[in-house]
C-alpha positions in Angstrom: 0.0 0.0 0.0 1.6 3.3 -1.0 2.1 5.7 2.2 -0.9 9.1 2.4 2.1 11.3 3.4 4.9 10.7 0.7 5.1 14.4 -0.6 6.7 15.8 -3.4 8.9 18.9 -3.9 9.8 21.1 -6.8 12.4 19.9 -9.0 15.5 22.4 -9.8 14.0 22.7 -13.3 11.1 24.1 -12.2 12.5 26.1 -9.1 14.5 27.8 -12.1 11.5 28.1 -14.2 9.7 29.8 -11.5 12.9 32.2 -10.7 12.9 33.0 -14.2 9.5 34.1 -14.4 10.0 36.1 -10.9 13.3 37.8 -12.7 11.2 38.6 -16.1 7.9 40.3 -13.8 10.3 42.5 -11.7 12.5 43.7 -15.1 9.0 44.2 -17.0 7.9 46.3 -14.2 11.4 48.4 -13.6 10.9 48.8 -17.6 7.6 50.1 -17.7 8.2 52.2 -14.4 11.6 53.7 -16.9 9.1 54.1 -19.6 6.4 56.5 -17.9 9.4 58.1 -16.3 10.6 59.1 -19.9 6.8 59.8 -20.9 6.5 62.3 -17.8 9.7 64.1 -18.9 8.4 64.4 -22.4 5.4 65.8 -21.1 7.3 68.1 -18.9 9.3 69.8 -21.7 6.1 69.5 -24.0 4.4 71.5 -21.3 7.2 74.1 -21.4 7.4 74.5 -24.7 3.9 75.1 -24.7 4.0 77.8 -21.8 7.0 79.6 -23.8 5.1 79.5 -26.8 2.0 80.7 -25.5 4.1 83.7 -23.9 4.9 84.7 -27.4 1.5 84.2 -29.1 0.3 86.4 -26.5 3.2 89.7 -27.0 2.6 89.1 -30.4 -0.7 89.8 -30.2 -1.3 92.1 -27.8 2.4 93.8 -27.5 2.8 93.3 -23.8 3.9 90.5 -21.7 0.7 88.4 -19.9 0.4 89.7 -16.2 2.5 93.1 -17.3 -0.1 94.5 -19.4 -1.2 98.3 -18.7 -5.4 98.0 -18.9 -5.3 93.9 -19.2 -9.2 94.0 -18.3 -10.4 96.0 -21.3 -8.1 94.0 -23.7 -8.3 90.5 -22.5 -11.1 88.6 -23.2 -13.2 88.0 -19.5 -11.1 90.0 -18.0 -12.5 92.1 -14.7 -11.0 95.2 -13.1 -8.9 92.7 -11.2 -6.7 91.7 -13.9 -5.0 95.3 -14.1 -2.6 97.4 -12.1 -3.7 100.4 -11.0 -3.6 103.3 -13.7 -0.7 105.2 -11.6 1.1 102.1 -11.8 4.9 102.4 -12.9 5.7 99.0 -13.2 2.9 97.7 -15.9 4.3 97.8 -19.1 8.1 97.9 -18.1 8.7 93.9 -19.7 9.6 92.6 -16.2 7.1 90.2 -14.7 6.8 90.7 -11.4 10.0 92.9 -10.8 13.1 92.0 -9.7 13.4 92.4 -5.7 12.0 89.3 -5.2 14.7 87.6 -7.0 17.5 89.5 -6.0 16.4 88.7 -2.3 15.1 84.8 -2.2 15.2 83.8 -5.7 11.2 83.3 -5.3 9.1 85.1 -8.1 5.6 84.1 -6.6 3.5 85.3 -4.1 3.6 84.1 -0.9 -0.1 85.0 -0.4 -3.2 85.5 -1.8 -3.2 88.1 -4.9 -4.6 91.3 -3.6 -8.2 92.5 -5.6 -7.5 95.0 -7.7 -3.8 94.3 -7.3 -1.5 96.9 -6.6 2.4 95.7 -6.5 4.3 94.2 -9.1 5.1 91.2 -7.6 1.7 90.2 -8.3 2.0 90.0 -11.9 3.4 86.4 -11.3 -0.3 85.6 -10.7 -1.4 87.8 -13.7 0.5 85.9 -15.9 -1.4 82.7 -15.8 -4.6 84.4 -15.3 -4.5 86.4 -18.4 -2.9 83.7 -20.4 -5.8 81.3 -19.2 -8.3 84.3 -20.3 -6.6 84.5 -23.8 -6.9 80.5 -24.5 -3.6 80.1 -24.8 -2.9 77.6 -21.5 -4.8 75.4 -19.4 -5.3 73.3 -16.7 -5.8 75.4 -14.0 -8.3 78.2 -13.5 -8.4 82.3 -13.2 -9.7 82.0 -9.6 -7.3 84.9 -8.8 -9.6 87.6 -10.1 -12.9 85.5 -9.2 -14.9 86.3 -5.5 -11.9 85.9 -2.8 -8.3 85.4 -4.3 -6.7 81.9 -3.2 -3.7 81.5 -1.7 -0.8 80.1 -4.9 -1.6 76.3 -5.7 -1.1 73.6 -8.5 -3.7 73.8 -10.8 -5.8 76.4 -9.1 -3.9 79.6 -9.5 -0.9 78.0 -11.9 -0.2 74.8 -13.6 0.9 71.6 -12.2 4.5 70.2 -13.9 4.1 66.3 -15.0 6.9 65.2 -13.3 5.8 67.1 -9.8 5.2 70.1 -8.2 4.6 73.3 -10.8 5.9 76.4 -12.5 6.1 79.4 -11.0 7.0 82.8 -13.0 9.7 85.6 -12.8 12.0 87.6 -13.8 15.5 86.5 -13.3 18.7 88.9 -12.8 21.0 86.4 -13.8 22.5 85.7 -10.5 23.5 82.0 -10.0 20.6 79.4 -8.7 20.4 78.6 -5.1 23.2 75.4 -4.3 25.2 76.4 -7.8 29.3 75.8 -7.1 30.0 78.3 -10.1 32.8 80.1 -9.0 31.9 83.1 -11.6 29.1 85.1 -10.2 26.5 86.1 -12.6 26.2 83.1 -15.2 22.7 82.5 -14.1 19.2 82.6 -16.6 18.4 86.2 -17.0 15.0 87.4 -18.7 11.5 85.8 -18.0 11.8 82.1 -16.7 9.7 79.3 -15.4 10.9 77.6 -12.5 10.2 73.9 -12.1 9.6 73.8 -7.5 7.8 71.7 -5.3 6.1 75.1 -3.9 4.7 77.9 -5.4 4.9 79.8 -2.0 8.4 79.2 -0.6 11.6 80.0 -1.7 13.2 77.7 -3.6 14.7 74.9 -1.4 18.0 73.1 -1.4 17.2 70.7 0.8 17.6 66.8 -0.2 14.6 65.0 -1.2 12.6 68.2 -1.1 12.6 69.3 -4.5 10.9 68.6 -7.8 13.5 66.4 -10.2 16.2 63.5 -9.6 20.0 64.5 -11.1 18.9 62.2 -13.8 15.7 63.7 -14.6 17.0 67.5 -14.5 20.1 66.5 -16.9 17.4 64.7 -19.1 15.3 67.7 -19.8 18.1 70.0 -19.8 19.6 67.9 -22.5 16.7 68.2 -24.9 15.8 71.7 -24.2 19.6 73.2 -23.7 23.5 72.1 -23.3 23.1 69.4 -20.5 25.3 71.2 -18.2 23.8 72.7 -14.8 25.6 76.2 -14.7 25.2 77.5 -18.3 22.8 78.2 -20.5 19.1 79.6 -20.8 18.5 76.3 -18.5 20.0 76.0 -15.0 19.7 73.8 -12.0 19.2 74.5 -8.7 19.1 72.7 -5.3 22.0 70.4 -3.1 24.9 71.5 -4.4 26.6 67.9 -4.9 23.4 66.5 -6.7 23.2 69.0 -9.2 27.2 70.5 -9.5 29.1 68.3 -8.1 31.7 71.0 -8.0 33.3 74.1 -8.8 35.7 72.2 -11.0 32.7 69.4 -12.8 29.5 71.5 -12.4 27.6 68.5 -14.2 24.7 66.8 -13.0 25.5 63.7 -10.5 23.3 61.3 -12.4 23.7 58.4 -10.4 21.6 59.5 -7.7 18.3 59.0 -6.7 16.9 62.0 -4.4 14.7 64.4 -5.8 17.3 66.9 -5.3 17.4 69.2 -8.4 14.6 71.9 -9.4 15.3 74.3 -13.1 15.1 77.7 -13.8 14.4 77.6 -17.5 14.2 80.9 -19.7 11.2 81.5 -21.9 11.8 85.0 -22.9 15.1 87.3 -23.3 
């Protein structure tokens, strides 16, 4: 009589069979993870692309920068008295978006509040902007909730849009000093003109803090690469954040690619 408890184990054949299996599962899903990583960078430059493009659409047509335009709510289409400067204004109309304290000070173009109704400094052009490119069809994905009932405090895809790849773009005007964390020894080489900066907050200043910012090394050289040069300290797009993620050093000042942290944000120039 054959023994109820004889048992039977797997072979080697089909312990490697199943290994296999295991080892083609994990690589498919590592693939596809590396595969809507690259989709959400080509998104990301798409959408800035799309943002500088829509900048220009809009001078072209109406001769003034969005958010810098003298009498913005008789000129752009749903416009209120809230999308305007006041009349005494001196800083509508000067090609600057949102002046160029903030900058010099924190290197944060955006509000750190809600937008005042009418508004009456220039830093709140950096809200304008998106409101009156919104108004003009020329963006989406957020709404003009600035200029609607009570002003809400800066968000993703209320006040401004959202970036693929994390956190959002905020909007400024840059003086061409180096980004925050930058080991460039010359002072200066920074993005000057209007720029988009890719951050994790459209309220704070821009952080250089590990793991607390928008893009991996990897991810920053990527879309740097296809927009610009590749390098973090030159050109109309520039890193900023931890200083060894992004630079390296004073002597490399190339992204550190093998790393992992979302340590890098850009400051990426849309207008001269």
């Amino acid at each position: 009589m054959k023994s109820l408890n004889t048992q039977k184990g797997f072979t080697l054949v089909e312990l490697a069979i199943v290994m296999t299996i295991i080892g083609l599962l994990i690589g498919g899903i590592l693939k596809g993870q590396e595969l809507m990583d690259n989709a959400r960078v080509s998104a990301t430059i798409a959408q800035v692309k799309g943002i500088e493009a829509a900048t220009t659409t809009f001078r072209d047509s109406y001769n003034a920068f969005p958010g810098d335009m003298p009498s913005a709510s008789t000129r752009v289409p749903s416009c209120n008295a809230n999308c305007s400067l006041p009349a005494a204004s001196t800083t509508a109309g000067d090609g600057i978006i949102g002046g160029t304290a903030a900058w010099a000070a924190n290197y944060n173009p955006q509000l750190t509040a809600a937008m005042a109704q009418p508004p009456t400094t220039a830093a709140e052009e950096t809200q304008l902007f998106w409101t009156e490119l919104l108004l003009a069809n020329l963006t989406s994905g957020y709404t003009d909730s600035p200029i609607r009932t009570t002003p809400p405090v800066p968000s993703w895809g209320n006040t401004m849009p959202e970036a693929k790849l994390g956190g959002g773009y905020v909007v400024g005007y840059a003086t061409g000093l180096n980004g925050p964390g930058s080991t460039n020894a010359t002072a200066a080489q920074g993005p000057s003109g209007t720029v988009l900066v890719m951050t994790n907050s459209p309220t704070a200043v821009l952080a250089t803090t590990t793991g607390n910012l928008p893009l991996t090394p990897s991810r920053a050289a990527q879309i740097d690469r296809k927009l610009d040069d590749g390098k973090p300290a030159t050109g109309f797009v520039q890193a900023y954040g931890v200083a060894a993620s992004c630079f390296q050093a004073a002597t490399v000042l190339a992204y550190q690619e093998a790393l992992t942290a979302k340590d890098c944000g850009l400051i990426l120039r849309i207008q001269g």
